[in-house]
KOLBADO-398223 format. One record per residue (C-alpha): residue number from 0; y, z, x. Coordinates in steps of 0.2 Angstrom, whole numbers, plus 2048, in hexadecimal, padded with zeros to 3 digits. Layout:
N
@resi->NUM py->Y pz->Z px->X
...
END
This chain:
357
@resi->0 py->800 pz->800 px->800
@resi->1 py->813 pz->7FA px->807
@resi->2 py->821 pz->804 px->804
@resi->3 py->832 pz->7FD px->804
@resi->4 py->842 pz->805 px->80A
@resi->5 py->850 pz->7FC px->800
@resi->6 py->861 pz->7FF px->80E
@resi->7 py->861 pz->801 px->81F
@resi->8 py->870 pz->80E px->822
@resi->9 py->86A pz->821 px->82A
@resi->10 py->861 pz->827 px->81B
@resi->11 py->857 pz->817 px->817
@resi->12 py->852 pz->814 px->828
@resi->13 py->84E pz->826 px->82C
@resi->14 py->843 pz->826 px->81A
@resi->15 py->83B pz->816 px->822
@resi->16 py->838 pz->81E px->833
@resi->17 py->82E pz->82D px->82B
@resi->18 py->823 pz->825 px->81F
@resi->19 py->81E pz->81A px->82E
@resi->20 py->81D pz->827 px->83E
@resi->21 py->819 pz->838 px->834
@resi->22 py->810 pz->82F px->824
@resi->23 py->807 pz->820 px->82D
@resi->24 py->80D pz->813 px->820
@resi->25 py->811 pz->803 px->820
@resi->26 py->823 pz->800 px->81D
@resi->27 py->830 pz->7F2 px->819
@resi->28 py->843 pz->7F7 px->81D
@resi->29 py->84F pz->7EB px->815
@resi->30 py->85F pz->7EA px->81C
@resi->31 py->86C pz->7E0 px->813
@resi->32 py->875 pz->7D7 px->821
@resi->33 py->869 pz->7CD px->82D
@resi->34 py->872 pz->7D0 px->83D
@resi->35 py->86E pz->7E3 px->83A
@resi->36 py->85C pz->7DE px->837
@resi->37 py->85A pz->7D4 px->844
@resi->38 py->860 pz->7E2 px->850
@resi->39 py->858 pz->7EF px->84A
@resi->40 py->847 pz->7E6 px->84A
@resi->41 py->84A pz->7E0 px->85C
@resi->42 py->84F pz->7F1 px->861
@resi->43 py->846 pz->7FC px->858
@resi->44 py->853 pz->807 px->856
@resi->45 py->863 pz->808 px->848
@resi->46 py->871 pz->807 px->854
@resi->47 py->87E pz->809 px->848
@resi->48 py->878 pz->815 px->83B
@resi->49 py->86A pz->821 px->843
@resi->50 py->86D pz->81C px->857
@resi->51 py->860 pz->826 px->862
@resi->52 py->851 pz->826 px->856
@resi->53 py->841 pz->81A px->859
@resi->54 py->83D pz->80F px->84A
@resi->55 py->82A pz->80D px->84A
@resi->56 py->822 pz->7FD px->84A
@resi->57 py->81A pz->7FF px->838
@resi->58 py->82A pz->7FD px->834
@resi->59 py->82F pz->7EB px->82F
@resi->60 py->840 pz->7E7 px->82E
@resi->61 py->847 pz->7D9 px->825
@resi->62 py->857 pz->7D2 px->81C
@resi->63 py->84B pz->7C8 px->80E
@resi->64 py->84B pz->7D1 px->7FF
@resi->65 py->83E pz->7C9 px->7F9
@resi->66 py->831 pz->7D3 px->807
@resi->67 py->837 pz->7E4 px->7FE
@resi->68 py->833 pz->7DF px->7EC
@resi->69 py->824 pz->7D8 px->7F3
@resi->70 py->81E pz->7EB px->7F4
@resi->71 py->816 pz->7F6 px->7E9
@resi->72 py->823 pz->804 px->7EA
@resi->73 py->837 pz->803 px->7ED
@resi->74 py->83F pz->80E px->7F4
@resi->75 py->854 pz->80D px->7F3
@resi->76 py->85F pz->816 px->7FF
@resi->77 py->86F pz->80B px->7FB
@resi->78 py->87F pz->810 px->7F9
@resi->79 py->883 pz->814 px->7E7
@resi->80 py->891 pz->806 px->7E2
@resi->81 py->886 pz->7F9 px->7E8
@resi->82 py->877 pz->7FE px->7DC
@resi->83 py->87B pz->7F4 px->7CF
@resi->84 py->87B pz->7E4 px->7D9
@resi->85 py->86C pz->7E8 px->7E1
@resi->86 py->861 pz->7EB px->7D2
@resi->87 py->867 pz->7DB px->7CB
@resi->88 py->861 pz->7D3 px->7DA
@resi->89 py->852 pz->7DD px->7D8
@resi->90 py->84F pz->7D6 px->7C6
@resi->91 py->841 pz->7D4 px->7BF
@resi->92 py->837 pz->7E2 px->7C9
@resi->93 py->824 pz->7E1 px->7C5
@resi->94 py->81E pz->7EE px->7B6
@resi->95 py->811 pz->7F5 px->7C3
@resi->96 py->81E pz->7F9 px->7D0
@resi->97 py->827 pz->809 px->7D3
@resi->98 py->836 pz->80F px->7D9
@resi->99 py->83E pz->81D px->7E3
@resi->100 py->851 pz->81E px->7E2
@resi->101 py->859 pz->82A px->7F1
@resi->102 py->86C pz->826 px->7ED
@resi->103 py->875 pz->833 px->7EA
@resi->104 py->886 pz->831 px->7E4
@resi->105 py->88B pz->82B px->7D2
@resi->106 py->88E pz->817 px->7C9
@resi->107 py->8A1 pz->816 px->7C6
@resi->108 py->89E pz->817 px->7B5
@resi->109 py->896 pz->82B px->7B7
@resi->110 py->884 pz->824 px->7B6
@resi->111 py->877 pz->82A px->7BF
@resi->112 py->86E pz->81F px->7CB
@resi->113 py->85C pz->821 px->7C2
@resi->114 py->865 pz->81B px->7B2
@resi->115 py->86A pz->80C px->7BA
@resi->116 py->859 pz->808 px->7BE
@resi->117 py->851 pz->80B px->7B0
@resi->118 py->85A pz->7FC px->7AA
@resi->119 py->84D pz->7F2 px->7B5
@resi->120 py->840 pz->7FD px->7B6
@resi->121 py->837 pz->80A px->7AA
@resi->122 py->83E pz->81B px->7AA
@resi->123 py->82E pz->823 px->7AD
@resi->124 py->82C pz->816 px->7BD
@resi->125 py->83D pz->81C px->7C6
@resi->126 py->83F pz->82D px->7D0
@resi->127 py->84C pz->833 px->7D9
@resi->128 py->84C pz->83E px->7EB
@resi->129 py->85A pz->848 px->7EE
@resi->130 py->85B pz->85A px->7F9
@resi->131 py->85F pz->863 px->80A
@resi->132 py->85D pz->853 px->812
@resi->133 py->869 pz->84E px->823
@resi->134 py->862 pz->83D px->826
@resi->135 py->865 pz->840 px->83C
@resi->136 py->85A pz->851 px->839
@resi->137 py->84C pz->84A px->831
@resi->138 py->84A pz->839 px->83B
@resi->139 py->849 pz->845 px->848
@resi->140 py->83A pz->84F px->842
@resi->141 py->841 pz->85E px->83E
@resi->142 py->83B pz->868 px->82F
@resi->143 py->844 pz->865 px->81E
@resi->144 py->83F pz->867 px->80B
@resi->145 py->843 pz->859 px->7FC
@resi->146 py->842 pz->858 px->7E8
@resi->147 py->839 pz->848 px->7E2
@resi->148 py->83E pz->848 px->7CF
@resi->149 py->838 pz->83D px->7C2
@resi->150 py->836 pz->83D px->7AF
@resi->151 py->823 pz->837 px->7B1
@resi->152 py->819 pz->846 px->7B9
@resi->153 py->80F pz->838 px->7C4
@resi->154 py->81B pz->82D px->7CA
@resi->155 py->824 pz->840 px->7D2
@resi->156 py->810 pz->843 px->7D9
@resi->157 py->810 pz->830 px->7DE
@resi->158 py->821 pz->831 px->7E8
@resi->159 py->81C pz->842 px->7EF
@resi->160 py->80B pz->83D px->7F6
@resi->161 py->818 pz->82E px->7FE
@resi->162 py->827 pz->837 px->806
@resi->163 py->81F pz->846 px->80A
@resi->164 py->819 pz->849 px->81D
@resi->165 py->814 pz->858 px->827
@resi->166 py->827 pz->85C px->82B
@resi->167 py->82F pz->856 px->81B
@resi->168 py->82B pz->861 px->80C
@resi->169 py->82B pz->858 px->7F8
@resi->170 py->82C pz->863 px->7E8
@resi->171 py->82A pz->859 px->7D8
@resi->172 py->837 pz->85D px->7CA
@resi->173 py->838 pz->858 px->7BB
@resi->174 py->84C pz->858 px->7B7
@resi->175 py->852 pz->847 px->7BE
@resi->176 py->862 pz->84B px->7B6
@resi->177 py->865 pz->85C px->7C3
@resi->178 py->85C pz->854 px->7CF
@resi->179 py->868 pz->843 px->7CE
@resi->180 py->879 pz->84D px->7CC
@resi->181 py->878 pz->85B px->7D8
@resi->182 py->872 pz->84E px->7E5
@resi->183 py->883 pz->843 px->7E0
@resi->184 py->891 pz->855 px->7DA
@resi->185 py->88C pz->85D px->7EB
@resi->186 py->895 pz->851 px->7F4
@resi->187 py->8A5 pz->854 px->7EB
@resi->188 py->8A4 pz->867 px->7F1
@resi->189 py->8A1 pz->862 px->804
@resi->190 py->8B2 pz->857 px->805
@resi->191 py->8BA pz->867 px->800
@resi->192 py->8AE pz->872 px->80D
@resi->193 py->8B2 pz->866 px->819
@resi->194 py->8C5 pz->869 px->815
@resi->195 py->8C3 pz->87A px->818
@resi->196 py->8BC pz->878 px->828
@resi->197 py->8CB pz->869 px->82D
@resi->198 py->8D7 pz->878 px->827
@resi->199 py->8D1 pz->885 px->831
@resi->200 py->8D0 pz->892 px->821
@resi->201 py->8BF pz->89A px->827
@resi->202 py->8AE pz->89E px->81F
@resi->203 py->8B4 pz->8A8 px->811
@resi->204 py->8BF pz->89C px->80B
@resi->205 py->8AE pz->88F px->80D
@resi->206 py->8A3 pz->89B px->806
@resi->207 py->8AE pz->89E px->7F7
@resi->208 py->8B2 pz->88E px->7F6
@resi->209 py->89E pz->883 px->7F6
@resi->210 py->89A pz->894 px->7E8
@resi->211 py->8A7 pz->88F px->7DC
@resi->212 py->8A3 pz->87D px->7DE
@resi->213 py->88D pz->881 px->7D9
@resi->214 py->897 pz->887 px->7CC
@resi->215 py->8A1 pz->877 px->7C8
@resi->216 py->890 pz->86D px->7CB
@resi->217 py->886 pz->878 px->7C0
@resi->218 py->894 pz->876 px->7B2
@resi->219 py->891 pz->863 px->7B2
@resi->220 py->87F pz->862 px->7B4
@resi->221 py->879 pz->870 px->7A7
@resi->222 py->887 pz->865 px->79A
@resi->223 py->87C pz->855 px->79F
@resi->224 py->86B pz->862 px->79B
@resi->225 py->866 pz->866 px->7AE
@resi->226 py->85C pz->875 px->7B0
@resi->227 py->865 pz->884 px->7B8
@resi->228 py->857 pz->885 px->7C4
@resi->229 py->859 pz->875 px->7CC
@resi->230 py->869 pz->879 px->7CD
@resi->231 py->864 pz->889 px->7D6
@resi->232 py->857 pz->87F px->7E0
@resi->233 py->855 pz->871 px->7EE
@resi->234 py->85F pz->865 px->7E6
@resi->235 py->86C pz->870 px->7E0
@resi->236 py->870 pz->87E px->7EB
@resi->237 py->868 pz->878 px->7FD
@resi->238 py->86F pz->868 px->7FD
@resi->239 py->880 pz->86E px->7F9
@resi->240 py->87D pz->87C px->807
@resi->241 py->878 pz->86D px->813
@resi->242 py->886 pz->860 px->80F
@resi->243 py->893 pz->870 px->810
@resi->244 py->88E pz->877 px->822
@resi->245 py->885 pz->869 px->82D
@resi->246 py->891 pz->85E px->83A
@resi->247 py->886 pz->84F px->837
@resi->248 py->88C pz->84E px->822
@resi->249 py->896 pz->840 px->81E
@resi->250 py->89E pz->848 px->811
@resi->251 py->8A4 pz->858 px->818
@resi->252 py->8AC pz->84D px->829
@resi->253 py->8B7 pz->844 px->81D
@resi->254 py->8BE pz->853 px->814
@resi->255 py->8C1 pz->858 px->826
@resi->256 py->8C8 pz->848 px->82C
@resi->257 py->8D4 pz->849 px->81D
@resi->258 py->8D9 pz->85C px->820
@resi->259 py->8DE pz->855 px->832
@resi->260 py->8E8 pz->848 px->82B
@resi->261 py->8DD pz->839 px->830
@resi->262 py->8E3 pz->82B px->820
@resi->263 py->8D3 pz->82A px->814
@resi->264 py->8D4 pz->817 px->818
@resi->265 py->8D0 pz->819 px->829
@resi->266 py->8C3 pz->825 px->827
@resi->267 py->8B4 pz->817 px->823
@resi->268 py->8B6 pz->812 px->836
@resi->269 py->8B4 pz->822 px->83B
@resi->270 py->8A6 pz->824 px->831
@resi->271 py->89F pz->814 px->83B
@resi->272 py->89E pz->80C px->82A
@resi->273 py->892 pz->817 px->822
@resi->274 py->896 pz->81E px->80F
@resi->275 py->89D pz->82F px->80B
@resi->276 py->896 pz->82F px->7F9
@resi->277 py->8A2 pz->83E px->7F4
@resi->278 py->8B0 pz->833 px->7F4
@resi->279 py->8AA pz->827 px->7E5
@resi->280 py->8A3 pz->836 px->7DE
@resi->281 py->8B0 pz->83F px->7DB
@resi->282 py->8B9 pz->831 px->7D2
@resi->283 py->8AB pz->82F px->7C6
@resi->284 py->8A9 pz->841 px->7C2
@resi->285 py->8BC pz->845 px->7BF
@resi->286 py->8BA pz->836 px->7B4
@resi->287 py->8AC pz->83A px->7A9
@resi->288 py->8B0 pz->84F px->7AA
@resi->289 py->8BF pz->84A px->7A1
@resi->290 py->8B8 pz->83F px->794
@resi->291 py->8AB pz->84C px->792
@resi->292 py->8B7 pz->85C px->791
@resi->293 py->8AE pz->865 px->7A1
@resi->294 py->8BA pz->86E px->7AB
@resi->295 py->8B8 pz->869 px->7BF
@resi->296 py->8C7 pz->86F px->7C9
@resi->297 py->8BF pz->86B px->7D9
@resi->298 py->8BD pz->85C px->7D3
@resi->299 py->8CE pz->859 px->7CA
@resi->300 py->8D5 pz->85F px->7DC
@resi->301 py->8C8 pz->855 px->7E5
@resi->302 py->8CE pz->844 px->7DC
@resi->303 py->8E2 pz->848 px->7DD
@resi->304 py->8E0 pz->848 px->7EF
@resi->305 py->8D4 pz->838 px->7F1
@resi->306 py->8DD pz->82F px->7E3
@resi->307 py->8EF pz->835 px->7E1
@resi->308 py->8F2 pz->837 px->7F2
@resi->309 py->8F6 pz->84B px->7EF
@resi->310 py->8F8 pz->856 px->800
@resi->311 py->8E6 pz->85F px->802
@resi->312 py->8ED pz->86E px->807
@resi->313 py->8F8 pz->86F px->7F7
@resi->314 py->8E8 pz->868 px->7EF
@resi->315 py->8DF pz->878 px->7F5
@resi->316 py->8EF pz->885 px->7F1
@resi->317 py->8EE pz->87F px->7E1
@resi->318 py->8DC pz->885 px->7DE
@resi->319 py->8DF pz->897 px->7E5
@resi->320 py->8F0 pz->898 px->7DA
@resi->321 py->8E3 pz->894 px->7CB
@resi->322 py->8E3 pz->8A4 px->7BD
@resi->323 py->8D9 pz->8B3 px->7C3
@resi->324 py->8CD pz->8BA px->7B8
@resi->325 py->8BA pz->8C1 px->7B7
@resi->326 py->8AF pz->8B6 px->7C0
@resi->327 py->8A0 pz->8B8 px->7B6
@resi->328 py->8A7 pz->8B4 px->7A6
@resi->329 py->8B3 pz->8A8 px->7AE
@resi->330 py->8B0 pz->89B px->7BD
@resi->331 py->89F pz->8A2 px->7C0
@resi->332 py->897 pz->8A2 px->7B1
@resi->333 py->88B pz->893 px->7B4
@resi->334 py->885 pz->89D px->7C7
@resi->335 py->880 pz->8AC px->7B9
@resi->336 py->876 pz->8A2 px->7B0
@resi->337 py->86D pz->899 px->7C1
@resi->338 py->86A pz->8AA px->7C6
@resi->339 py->862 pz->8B3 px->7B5
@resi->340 py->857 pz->8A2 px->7B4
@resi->341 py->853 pz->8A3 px->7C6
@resi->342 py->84E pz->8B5 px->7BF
@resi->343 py->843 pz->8B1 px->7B3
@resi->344 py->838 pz->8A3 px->7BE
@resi->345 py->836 pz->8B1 px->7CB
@resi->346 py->82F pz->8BD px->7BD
@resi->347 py->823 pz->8AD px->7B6
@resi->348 py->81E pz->8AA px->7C8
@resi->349 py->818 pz->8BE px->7CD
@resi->350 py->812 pz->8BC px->7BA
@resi->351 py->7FC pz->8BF px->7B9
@resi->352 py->7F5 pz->8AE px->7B6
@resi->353 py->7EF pz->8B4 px->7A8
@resi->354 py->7FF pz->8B8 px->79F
@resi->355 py->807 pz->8AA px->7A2
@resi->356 py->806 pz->89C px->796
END
């Protein structure tokens, strides 16, 4: 059985690195500009994207498009806005086929990326991977633990018995929707960590900070009908702590470069051309929080500054001068019910077998 690895930027070609070294499987990276492919496959190596790291030689890569849909499983590490266009170049996939989306960022429109696929694909045929996962750390080898969701219990099993190797860990969950918008919200709160950090305004200012936003992410998700636990789980709570605090996140440089004063046009090029998904995010969730009467202030804050040009440290005054009040009535609420549902599985779990349900 092939696996394809639909985009060649850190995350795809680390994905394609692991099922091939660590899992032994064949492997067909696609990349979508042929001088890349060409280059990497004479190399062996990303230069651009993941420089340092061997890419085995199970690993085909190509430009044709045609070789990944030749597979029986797809997995998509593509930037969010190009999704659409690639799925209709992907049109019509075979019934048989299934597919693994590991985009983690938002369509313009709010959408989640499994919603978009399920346009060319059956529902219960798309899952989605999101967690703790710094693509530089795992391509590595070092250890790290994932979330494979999926509405179809056997896809998730399908997928896990795929991605996972002896260093990288994969629960199954059955909340696509948590699993999809804390992968894509998280991103939002580490433009404002990263801020901090630019700022110099010290941990507890983080801290505070990356709580109140699990807030703001859990007040969004459980409105879509995410389950507080995956909000208090993998995709939820480790990979916001991930993206917040590790020096190779994306996201959490470019609040940085930002609070240092470095023009958000110039910042792709310091990026080397890879995507901050935060960035689009943000514009998509302040847009559909509003319609949907959620209130987001990191958000609100978040979009002012990347769309209205407002100064980031007045951005971030503006959130501290916000009304006080209790916090777990107020703007920790949602954290009070991650914690009492967190509660409740640990009580199930110590539970005697034979009581439980």
């Amino acid at each position: 059985m092939t696996v394809a690895v639909l985009g060649a930027g850190a995350w795809g070609t680390t994905l394609a690195t692991i099922l091939a070294r660590d899992g032994g499987r064949d492997v067909v990276l696609w990349a979508r500009d042929p001088a890349q492919a060409a280059d990497m496959g004479a190399r062996r190596e990303n230069r651009k994207y993941l420089a340092g790291i061997r890419i085995p030689d199970q690993v085909e890569v190509t430009a044709e498009l045609k070789r990944g849909l030749a597979c029986d499983d797809l997995i998509v590490a593509a930037p969010s806005h190009g999704i659409r266009a690639l799925r209709d170049r992907l049109r019509p996939l075979r019934a048989e086929q299934r597919l693994l989306s590991a985009t983690k960022g938002l369509a313009d429109d709010g959408r989640r990326m499994s919603q978009l696929w399920a346009e060319a694909l059956a529902p219960g045929r798309v899952a989605v991977l999101s967690g703790p996962n710094i693509s530089r750390e795992i391509a590595a080898g070092l250890p790290a633990p994932t979330v494979v969701a999926s509405v179809d219990a056997a896809t998730a099993r399908h997928f896990q018995e795929i991605v996972g190797t002896r260093m990288f860990r994969v629960y199954t969950n059955p909340d696509v929707v948590g699993v999809e918008l804390c992968g894509a919200l998280k991103n939002i709160v580490a433009l404002g960590a990263g801020a901090i950090d630019g700022m110099g305004y010290g941990e507890n200012a983080k801290a505070g900070f990356v709580t109140r936003g699990l807030a703001e992410i859990a007040r969004y998700s459980f409105g879509e009908g995410a389950n507080p636990l995956t909000v208090a789980g993998l995709a939820g709570f480790g990979d916001l702590i991930a993206t917040c605090t590790s020096k190779f996140s994306r996201n959490r440089m470019v609040g940085e470069l930002l609070a240092k004063g470095v023009p958000l046009a110039e910042i792709p090029d310091r990026l080397g051309g890879q995507v901050a998904e935060g960035i689009a995010t943000a514009e998509a969730t302040f847009q559909a929080a509003s319609r949907r009467g959620v209130s987001m202030p990191i958000t609100e804050q978040t979009h002012l500054v990347l769309s209205e040009a407002k100064p980031i440290r007045q951005a971030m005054r503006d959130l501290m001068d916000r009304e006080q009040g209790e916090e777990v009535a107020g703007p920790l609420a949602e954290i009070s019910v991650l914690l009492q549902a967190f509660a409740a599985a640990q009580r199930e779990e110590k539970a005697p077998a034979a009581k439980r349900p």
